[in-house]
C-alpha positions as CSV (number, residue, x, y, z in Angstrom):
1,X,81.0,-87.2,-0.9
2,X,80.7,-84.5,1.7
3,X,80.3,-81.9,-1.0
4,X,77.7,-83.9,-2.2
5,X,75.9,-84.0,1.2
6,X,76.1,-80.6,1.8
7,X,74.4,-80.0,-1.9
8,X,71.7,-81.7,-1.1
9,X,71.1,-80.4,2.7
10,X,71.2,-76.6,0.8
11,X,68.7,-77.7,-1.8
12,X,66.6,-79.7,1.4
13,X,66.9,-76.2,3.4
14,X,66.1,-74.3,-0.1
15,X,62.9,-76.1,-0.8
16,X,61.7,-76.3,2.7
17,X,61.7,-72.3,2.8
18,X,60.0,-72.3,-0.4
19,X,57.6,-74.7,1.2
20,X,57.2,-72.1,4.3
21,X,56.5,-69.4,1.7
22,X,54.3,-71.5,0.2
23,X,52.1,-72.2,3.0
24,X,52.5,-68.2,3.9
25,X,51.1,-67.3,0.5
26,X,48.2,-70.1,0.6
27,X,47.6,-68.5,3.9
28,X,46.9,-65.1,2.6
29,X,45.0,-65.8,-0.4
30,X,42.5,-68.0,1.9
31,X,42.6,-64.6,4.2
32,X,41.4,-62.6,1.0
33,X,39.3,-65.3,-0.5
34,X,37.4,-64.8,3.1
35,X,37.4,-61.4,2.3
36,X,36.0,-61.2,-0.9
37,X,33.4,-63.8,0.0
38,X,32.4,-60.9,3.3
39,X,32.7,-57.9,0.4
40,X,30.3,-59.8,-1.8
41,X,27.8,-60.8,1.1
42,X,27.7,-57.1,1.9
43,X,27.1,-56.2,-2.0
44,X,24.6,-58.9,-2.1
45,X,22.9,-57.6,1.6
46,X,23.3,-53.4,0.1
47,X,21.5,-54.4,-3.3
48,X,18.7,-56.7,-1.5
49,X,18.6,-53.4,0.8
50,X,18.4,-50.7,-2.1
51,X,15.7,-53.0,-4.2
52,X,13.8,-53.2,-0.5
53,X,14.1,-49.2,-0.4
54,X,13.5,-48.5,-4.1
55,X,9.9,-51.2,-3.9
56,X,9.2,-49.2,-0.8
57,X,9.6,-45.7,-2.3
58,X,7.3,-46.5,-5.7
59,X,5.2,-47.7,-3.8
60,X,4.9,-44.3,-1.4
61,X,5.2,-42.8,-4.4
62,X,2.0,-44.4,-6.7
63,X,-0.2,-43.8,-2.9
64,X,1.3,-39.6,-3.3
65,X,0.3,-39.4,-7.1
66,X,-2.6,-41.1,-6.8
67,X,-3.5,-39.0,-3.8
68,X,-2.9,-35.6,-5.9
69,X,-4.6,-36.9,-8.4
70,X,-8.0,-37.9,-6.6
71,X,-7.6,-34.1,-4.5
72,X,-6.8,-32.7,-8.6
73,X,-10.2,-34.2,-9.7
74,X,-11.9,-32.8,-6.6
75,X,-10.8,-29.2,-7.8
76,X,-7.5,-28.8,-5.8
77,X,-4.5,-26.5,-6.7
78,X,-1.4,-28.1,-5.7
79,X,1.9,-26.2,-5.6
80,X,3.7,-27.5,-9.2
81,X,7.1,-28.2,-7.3
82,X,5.0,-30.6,-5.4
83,X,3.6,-32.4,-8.5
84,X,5.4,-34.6,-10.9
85,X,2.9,-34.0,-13.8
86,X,4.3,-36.8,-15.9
87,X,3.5,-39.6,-13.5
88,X,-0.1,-38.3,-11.7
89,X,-3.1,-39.4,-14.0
90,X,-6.0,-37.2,-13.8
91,X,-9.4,-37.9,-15.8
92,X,-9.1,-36.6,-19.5
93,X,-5.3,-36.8,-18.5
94,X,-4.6,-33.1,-19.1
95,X,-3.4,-30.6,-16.4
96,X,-2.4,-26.8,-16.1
97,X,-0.3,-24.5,-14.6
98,X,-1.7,-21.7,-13.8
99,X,0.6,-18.7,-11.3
100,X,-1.4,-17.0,-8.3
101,X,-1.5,-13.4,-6.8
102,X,0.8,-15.1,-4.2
103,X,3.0,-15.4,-7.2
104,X,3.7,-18.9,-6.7
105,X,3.1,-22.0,-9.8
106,X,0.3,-24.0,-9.3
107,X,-1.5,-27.5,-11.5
108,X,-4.7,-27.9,-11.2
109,X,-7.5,-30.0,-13.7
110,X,-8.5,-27.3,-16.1
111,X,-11.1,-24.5,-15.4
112,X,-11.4,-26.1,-11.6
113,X,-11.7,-23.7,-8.8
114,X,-10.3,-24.2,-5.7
115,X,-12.6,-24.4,-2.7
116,X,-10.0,-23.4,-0.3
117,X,-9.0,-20.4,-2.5
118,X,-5.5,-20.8,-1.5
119,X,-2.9,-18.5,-3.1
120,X,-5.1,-15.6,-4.0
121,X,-7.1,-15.4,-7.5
122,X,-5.4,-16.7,-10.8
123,X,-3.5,-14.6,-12.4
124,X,-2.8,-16.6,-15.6
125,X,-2.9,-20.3,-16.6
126,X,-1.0,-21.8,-19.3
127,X,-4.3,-21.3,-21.7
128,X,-3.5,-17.8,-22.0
129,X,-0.6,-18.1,-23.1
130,X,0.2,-16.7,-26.4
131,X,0.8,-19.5,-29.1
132,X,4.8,-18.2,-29.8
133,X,5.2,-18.7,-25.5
134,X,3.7,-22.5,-26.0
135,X,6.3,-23.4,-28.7
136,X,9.4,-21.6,-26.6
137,X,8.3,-23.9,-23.5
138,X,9.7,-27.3,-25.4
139,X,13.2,-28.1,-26.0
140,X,14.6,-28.3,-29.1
141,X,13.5,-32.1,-29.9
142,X,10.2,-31.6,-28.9
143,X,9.6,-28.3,-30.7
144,X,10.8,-29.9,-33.8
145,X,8.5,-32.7,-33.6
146,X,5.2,-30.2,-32.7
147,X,5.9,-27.7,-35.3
148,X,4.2,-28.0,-38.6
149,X,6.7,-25.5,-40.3
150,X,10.5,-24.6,-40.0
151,X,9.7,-21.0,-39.4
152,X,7.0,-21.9,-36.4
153,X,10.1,-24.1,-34.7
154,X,12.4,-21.2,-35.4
155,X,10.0,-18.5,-34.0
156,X,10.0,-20.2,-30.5
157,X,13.7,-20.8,-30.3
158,X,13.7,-16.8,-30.9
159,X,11.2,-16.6,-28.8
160,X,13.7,-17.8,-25.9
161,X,16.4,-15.5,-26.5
162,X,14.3,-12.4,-26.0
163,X,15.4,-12.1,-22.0
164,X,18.6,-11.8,-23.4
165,X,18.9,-8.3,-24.5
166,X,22.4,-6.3,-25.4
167,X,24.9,-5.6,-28.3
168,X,26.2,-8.8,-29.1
169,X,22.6,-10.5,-28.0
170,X,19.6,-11.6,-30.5
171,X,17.2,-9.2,-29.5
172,X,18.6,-5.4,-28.6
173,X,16.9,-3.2,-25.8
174,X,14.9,-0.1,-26.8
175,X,14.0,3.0,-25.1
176,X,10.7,4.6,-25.0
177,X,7.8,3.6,-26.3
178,X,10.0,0.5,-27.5
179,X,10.5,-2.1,-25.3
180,X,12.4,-4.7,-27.3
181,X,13.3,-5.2,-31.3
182,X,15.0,-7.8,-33.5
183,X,16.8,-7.1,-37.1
184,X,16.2,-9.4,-39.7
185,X,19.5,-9.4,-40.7
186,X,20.9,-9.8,-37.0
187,X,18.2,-12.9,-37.4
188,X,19.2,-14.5,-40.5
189,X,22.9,-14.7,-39.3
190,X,21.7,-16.2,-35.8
191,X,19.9,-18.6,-38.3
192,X,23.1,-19.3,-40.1
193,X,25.0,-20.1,-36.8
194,X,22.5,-22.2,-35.3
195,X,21.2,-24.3,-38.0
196,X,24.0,-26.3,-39.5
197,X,24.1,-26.6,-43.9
198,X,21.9,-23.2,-44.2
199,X,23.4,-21.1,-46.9
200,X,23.4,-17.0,-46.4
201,X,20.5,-16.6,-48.7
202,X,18.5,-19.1,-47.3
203,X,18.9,-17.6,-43.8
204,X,17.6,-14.3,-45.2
205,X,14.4,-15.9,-46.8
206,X,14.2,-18.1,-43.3
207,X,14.6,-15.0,-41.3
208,X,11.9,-13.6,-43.3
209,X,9.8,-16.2,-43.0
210,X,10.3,-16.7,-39.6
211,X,9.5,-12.9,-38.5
212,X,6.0,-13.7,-40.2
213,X,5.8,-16.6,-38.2
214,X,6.3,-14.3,-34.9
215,X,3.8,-11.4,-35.5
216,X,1.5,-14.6,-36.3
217,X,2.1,-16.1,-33.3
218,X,2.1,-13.6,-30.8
219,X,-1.4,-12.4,-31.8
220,X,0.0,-9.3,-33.7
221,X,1.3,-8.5,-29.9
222,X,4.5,-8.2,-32.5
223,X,4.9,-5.7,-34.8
224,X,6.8,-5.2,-38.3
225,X,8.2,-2.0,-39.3
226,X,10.7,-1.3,-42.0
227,X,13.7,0.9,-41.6
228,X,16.5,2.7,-44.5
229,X,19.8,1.1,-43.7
230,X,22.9,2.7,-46.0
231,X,26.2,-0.1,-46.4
232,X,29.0,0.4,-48.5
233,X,27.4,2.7,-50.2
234,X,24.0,1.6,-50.9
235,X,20.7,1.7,-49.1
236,X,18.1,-0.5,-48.5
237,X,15.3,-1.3,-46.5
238,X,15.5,-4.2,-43.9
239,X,12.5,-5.4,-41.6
240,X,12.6,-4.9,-37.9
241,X,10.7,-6.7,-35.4
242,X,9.1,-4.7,-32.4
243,X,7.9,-5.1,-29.0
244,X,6.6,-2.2,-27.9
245,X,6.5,-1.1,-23.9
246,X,2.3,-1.0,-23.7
247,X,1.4,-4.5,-25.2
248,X,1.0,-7.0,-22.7
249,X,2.7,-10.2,-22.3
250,X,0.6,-12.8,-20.7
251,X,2.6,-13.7,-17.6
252,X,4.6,-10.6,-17.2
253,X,4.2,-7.7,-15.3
254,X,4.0,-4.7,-17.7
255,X,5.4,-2.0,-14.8
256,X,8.6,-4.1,-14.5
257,X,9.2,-4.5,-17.9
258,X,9.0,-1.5,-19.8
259,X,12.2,-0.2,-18.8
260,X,14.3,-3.1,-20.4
261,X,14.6,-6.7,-20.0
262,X,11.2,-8.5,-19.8
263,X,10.1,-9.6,-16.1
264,X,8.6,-12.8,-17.4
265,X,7.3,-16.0,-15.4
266,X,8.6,-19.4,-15.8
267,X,5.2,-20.9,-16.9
268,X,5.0,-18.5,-20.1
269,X,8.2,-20.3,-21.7
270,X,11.1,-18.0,-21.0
């Protein structure tokens, strides 16, 4: 019987420590229930406070653009890295960027002069840029989708390479009266790499095509000569594309560029 009593006063002691632990753990998920219930008033105050801030900042925001775009109308030049010229709405909805003699990027509403003359004279706006610089200014999307032709779309992808100048580049450096050139076989196998199901001799008659498309483009400021090439025993003639050092790039300055890489501005596409 005493065995029996002692049993039951070790189960008794057993279950009243589990009880204690119990209580302990009830105790600590109430602590953390607390917890969670502060963390997700803070959340709740931080999101009320970042939709407070981001109402606040539109707002500022619509009073800026349509502040530019009232001063824009008046005939102002604004610096571009000031303007967001996706979100300020200007009559006829149309802006350009035009560069000063203070060498700095400017938008103002077409043609308009500015009263303050700020920045000097213009030097260029985007309208004189040549039709080939135009293209090279979209991405890769957008030029597909504003080119009529393959060869067009190709022609300002090229067109974007041309800073890049060297033995393993695109476009090779010249000396002399030669400022730049491009090979149309050099071209077709660029093609060939960067346009994925084109077979070789459809990159020939795409590089071709697309060389036409440049000296198009560029207002003949591209020109196409033809040069003997001897391989593996045989010659032939292949096509070369030149820039010579004396035409003139709108947007670059001539003086720095003739002796290699073009100095070109940001506006005209590069």
């Amino acid at each position: 019987m005493s065995r029996l009593t002692e049993r039951v006063e070790d189960l008794e002691q057993t279950v009243a420590e589990k009880n204690d632990r119990i209580a302990d753990l009830q105790q600590r998920v109430d602590t953390l229930e607390e917890r969670v219930d502060e963390a997700e008033n803070e959340i709740a105050n931080a999101e009320a406070h970042r939709e407070a801030l981001a109402r606040k900042t539109n707002a500022r925001d619509d009073r800026i653009e349509e502040l530019q775009a009232r001063e824009l109308e008046k005939g102002a030049h604004l610096l571009a890295e000031n303007v967001d010229q996706d979100r300020v709405t200007v009559e006829g909805n149309k802006l350009e960027r035009i560069t000063k003699d203070d060498g700095k990027h400017y938008f103002r509403v077409p043609g308009e002069d500015d009263a303050l003359d700020r920045g000097g004279a213009v030097t260029y706006a985007t309208a004189d840029l040549l039709p080939i610089q135009r293209l090279a200014r979209y991405d890769d999307e957008m030029l597909a989708s504003v080119s009529n032709r393959k060869p067009d779309e190709l022609a300002g992808k090229v067109w974007r390479e041309r800073d890049q100048t060297g033995r393993h580049e695109l476009w090779s450096s010249g000396s002399g009266e030669i400022r730049a050139y491009l090979d149309a076989p050099d071209l077709a196998e660029w093609i060939r790499v960067k346009e994925a199901g084109v077979s070789k001799k459809y990159s020939q008659e795409l590089a071709r095509r697309t060389m036409d498309a440049m000296h198009e483009l560029s207002k003949n400021r591209l020109g196409k000569t033809k040069r003997q090439r001897s391989k593996d025993g045989l010659s032939y003639q292949e096509t070369r594309l030149v820039l010579k050092a004396e035409v003139e790039i709108p947007g670059e300055r001539l003086s720095e560029s003739k002796g290699g890489d073009p100095t070109t501005d940001t506006a005209a596409g590069e």
